[in-house]
OpenMM code with the backbone's topology and positions (N, CA, C; nanometers):
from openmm import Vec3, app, unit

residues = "UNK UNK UNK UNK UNK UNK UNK UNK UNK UNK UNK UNK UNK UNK UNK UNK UNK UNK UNK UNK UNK UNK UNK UNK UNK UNK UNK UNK UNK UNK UNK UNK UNK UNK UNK UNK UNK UNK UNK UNK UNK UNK UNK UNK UNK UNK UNK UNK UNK UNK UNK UNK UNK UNK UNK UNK UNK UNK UNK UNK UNK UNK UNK UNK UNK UNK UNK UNK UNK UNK UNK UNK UNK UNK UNK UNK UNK UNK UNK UNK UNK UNK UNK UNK UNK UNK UNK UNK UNK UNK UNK UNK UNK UNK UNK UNK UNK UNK UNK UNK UNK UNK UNK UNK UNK UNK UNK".split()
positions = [
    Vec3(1.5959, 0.0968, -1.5918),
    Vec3(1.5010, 0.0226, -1.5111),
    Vec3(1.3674, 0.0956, -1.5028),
    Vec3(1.3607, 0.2390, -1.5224),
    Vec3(1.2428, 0.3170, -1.4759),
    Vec3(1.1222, 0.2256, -1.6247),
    Vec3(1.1560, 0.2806, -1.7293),
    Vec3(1.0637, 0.2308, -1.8649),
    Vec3(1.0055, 0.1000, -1.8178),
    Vec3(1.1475, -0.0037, -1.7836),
    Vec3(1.0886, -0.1697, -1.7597),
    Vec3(1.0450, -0.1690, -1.6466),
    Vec3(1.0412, -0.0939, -1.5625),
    Vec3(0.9436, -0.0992, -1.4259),
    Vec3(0.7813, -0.0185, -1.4490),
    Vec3(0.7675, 0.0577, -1.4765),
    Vec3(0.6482, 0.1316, -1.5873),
    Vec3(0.5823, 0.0661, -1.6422),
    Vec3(0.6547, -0.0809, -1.6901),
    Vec3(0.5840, -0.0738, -1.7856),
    Vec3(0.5186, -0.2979, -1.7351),
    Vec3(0.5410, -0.3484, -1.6573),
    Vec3(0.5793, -0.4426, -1.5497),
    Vec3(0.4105, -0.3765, -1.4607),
    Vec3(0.4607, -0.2475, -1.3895),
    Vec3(0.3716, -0.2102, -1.3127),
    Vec3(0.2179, -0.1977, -1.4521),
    Vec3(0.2442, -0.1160, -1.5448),
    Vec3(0.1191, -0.1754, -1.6050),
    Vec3(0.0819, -0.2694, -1.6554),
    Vec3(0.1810, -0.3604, -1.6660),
    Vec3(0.0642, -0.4806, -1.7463),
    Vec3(0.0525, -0.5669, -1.6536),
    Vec3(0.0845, -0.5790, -1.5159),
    Vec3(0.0128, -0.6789, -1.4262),
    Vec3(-0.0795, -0.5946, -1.3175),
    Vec3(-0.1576, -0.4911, -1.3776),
    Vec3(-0.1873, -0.3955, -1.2895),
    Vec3(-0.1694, -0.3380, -1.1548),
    Vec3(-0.0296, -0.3765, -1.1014),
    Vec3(0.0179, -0.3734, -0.9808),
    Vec3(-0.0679, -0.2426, -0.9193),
    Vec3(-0.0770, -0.1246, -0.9657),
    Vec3(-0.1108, 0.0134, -0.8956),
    Vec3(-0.2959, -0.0262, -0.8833),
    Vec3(-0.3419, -0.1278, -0.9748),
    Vec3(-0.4957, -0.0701, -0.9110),
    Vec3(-0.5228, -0.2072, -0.8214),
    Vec3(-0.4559, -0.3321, -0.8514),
    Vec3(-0.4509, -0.4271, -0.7170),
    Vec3(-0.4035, -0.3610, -0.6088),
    Vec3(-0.3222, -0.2895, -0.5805),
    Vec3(-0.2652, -0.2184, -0.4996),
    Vec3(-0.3875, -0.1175, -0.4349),
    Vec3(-0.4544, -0.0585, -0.4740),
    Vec3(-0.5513, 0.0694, -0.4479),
    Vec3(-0.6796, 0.0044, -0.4266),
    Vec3(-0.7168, -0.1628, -0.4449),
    Vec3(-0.8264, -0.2173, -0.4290),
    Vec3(-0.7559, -0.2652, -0.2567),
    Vec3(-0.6572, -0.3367, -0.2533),
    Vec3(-0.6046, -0.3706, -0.1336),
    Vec3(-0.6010, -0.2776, -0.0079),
    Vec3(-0.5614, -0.1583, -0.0936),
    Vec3(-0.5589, -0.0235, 0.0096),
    Vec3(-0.7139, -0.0078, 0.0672),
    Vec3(-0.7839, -0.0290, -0.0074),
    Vec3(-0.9341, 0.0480, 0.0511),
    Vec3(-0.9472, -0.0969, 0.1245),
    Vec3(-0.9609, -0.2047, 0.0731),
    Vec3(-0.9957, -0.3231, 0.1646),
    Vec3(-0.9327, -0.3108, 0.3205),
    Vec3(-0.8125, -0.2976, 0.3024),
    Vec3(-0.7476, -0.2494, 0.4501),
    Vec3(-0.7353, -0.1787, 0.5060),
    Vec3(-0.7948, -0.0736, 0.4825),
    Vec3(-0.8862, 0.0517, 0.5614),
    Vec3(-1.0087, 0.0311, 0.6045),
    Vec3(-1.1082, -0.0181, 0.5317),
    Vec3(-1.2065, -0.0682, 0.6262),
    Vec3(-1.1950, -0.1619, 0.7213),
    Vec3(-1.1138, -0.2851, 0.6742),
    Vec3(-1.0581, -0.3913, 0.8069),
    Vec3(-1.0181, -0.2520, 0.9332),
    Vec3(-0.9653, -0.2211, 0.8782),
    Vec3(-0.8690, -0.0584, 1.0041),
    Vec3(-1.0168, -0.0591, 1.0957),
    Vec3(-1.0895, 0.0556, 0.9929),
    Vec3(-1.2221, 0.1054, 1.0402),
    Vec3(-1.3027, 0.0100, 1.1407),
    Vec3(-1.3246, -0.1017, 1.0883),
    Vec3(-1.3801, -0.2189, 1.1419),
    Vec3(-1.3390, -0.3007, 1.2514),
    Vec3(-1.2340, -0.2642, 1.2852),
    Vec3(-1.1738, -0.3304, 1.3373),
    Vec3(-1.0974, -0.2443, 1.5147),
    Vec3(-1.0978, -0.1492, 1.4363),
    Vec3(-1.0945, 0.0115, 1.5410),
    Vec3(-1.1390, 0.0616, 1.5531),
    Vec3(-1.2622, 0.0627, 1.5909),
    Vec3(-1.3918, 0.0842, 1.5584),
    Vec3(-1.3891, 0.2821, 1.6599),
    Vec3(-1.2769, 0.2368, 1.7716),
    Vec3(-1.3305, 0.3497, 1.8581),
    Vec3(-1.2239, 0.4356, 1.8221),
    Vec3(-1.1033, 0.3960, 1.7832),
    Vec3(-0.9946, 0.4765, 1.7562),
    Vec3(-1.0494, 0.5678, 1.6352),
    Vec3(-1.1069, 0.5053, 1.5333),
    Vec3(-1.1672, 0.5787, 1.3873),
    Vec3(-1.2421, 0.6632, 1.4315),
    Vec3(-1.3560, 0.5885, 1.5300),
    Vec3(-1.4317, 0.7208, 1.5574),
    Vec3(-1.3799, 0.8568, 1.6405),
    Vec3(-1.2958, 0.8444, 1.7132),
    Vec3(-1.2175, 0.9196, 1.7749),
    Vec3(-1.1888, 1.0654, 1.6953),
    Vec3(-1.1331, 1.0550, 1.5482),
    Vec3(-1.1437, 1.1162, 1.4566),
    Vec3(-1.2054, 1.1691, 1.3754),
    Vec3(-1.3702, 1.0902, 1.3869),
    Vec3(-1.4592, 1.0775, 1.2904),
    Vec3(-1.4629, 0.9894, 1.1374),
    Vec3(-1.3825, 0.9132, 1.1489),
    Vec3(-1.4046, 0.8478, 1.0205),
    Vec3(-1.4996, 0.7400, 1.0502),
    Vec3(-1.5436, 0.7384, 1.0305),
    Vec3(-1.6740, 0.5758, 1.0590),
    Vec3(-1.7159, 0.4780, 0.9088),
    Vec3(-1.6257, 0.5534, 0.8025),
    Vec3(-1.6540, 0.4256, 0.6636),
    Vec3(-1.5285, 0.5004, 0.6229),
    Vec3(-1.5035, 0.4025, 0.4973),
    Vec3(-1.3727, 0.4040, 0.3875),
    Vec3(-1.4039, 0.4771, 0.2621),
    Vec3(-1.5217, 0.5352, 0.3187),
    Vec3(-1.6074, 0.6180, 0.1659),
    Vec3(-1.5276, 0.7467, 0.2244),
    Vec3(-1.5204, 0.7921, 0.3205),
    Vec3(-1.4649, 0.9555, 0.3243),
    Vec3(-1.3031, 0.9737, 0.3264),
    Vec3(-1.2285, 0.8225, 0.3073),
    Vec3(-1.0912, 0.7969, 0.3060),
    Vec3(-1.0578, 0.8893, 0.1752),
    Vec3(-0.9685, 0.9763, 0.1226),
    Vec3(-0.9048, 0.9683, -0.0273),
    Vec3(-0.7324, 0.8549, -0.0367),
    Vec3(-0.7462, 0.8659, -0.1366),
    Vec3(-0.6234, 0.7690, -0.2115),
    Vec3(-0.5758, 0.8591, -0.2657),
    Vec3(-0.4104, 0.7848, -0.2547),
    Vec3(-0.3416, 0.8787, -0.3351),
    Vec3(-0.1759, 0.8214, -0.3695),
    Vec3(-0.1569, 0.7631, -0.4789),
    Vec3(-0.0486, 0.7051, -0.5118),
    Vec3(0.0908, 0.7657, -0.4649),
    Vec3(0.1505, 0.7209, -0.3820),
    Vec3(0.2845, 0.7685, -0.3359),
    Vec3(0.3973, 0.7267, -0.3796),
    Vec3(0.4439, 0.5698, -0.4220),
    Vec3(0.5689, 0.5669, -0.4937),
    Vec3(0.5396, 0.4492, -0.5518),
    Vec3(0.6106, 0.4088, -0.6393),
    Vec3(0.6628, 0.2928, -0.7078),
    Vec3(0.7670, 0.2688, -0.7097),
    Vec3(0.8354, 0.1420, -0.6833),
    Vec3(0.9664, 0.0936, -0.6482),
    Vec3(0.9976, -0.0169, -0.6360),
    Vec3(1.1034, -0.0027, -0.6944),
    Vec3(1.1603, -0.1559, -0.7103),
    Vec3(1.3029, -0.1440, -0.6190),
    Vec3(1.2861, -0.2688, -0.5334),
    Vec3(1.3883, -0.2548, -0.4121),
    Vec3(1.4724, -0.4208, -0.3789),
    Vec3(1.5648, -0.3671, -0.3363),
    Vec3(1.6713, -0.4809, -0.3002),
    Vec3(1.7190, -0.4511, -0.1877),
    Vec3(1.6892, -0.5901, -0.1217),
    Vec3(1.6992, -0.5559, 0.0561),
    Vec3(1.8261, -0.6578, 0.0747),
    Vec3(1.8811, -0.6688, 0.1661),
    Vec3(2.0083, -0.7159, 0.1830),
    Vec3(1.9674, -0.7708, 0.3386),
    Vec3(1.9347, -0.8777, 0.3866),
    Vec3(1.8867, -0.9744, 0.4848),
    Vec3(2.0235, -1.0429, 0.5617),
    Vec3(2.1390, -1.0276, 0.5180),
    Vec3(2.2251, -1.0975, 0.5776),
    Vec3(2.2870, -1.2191, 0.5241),
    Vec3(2.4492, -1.2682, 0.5522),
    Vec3(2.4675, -1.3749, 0.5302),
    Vec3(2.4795, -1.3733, 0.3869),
    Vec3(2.3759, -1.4753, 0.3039),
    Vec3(2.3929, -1.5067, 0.1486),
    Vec3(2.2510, -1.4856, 0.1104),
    Vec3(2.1698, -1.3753, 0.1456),
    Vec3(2.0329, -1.3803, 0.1556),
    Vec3(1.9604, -1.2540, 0.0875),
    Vec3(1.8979, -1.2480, 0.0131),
    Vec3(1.8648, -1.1084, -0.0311),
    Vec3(1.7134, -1.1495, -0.0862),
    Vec3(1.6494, -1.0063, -0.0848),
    Vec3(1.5283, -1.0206, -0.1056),
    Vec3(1.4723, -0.8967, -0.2020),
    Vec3(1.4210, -0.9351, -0.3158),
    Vec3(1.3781, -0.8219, -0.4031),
    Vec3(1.2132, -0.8182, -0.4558),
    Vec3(1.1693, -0.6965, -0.4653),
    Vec3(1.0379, -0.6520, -0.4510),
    Vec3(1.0011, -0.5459, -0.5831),
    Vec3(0.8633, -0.5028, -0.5875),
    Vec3(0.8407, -0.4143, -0.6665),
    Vec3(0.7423, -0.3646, -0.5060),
    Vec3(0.7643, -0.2196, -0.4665),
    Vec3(0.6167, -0.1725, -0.3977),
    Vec3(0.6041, -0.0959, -0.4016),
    Vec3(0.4568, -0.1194, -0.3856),
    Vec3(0.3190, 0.0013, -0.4334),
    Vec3(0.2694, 0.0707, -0.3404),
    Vec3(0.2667, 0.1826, -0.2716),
    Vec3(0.2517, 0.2474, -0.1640),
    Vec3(0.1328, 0.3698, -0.2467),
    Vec3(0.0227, 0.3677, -0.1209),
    Vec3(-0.0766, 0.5051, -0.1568),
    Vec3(-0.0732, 0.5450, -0.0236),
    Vec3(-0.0975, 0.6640, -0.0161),
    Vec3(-0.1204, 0.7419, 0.0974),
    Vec3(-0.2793, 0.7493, 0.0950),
    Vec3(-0.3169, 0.7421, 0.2751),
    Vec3(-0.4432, 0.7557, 0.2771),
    Vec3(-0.4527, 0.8946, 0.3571),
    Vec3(-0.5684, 0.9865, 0.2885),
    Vec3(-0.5926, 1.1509, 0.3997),
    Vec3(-0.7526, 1.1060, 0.4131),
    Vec3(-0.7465, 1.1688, 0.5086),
    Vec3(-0.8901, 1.2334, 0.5384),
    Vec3(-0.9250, 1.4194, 0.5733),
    Vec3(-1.0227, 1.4282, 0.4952),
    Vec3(-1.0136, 1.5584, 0.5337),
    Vec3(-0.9017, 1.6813, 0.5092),
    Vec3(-0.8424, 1.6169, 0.4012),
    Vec3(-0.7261, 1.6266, 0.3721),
    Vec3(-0.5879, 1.6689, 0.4004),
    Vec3(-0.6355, 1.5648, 0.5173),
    Vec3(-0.5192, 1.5265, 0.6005),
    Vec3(-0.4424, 1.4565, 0.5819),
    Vec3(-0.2678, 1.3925, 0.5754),
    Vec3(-0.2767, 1.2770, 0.5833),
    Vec3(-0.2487, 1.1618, 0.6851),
    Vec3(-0.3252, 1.0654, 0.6974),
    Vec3(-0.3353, 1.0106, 0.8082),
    Vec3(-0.2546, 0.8509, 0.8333),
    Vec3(-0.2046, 0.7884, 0.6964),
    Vec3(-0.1009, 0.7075, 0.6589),
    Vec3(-0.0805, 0.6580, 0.5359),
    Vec3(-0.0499, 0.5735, 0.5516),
    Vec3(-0.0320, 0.4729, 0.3743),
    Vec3(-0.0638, 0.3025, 0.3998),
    Vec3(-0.0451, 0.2542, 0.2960),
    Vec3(-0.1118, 0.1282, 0.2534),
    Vec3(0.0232, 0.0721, 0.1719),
    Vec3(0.1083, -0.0471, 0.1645),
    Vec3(0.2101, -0.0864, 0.1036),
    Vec3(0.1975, -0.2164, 0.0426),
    Vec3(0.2468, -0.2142, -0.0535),
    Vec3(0.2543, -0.3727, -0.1064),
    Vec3(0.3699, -0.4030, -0.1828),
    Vec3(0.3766, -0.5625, -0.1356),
    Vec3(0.5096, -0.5464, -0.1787),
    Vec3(0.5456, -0.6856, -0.2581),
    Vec3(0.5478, -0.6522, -0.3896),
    Vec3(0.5045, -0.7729, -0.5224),
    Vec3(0.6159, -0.8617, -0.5390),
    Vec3(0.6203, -1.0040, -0.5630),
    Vec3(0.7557, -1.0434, -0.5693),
    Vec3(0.7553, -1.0322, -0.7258),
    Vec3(0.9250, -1.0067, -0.7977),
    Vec3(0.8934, -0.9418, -0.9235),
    Vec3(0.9458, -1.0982, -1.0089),
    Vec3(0.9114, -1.1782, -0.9848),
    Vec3(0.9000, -1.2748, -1.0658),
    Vec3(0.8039, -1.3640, -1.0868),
    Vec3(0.6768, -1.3481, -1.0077),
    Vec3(0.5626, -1.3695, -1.0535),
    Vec3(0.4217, -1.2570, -0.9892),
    Vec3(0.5064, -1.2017, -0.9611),
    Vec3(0.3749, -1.0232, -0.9459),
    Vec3(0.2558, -1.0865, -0.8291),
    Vec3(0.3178, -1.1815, -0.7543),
    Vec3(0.2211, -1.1955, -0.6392),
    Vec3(0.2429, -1.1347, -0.4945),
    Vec3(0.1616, -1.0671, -0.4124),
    Vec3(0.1917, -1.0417, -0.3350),
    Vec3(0.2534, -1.0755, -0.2210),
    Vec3(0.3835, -1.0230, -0.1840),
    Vec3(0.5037, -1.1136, -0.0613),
    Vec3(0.4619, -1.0688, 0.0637),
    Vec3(0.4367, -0.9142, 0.0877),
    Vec3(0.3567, -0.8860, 0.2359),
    Vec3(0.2906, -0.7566, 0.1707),
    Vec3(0.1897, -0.7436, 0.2429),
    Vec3(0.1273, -0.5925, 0.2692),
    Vec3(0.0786, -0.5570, 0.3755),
    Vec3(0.1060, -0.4019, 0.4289),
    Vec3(0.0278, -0.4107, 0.5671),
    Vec3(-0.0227, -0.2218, 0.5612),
    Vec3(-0.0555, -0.2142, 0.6452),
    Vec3(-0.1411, -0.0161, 0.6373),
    Vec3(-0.0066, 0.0509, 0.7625),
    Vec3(0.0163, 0.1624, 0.7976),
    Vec3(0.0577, 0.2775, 0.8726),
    Vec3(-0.0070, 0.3266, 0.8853),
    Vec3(-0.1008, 0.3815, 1.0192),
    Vec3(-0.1878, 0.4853, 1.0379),
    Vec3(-0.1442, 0.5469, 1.1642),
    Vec3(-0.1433, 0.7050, 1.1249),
    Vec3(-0.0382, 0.7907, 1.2145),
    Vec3(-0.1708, 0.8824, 1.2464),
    Vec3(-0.2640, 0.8551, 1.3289),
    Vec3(-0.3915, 0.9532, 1.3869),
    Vec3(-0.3259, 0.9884, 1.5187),
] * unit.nanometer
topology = app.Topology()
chain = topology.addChain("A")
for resn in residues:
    res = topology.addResidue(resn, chain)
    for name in ("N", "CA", "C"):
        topology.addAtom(name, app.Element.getBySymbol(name[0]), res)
């Protein structure tokens, strides 16, 4: 599975849709938390770094007769090189569109 997942993740560019999504939802963060960010000092998504954390392909087990399977793309976000959370996405693997994504920020 690792090669056919490798290789899936590159040709539908899952990792840099993934890392465009990540920065988009860090500034929503920023923008949106405006006092919590500053709290820390971050005040833009320019002093954020990226940083690819896993790739994975997962099978969740929901109950009953129900199951749910994914490819996700997780980056960690630092500042200061810190790190301060991650960014997730989570692709459905039969047409590489996104099923949910959301950020973790542990300040």
């Amino acid at each position: 599975m690792g090669d056919e997942l490798k290789n899936i993740i590159l040709k539908y560019a899952l990792i840099d849709r993934s890392l465009k999504n990540a920065k988009a939802n860090i500034d929503d963060f920023i923008c949106e938390e405006k006092e919590k960010a500053s709290m820390y000092g971050i005040s833009s998504g320019d002093v954020i770094k990226y940083d690819l954390d896993t790739c994975s392909y997962n099978i969740s087990d929901f109950g009953l007769d129900t199951e749910r399977q994914c490819i996700e793309i997780r980056i960690n976000y630092y500042y200061k090189n810190k790190y301060i959370g991650y960014y997730s996405a989570l692709y459905n693997p039969c047409n590489f569109e996104i099923l949910d994504d959301y950020i973790v920020i542990d300040l």
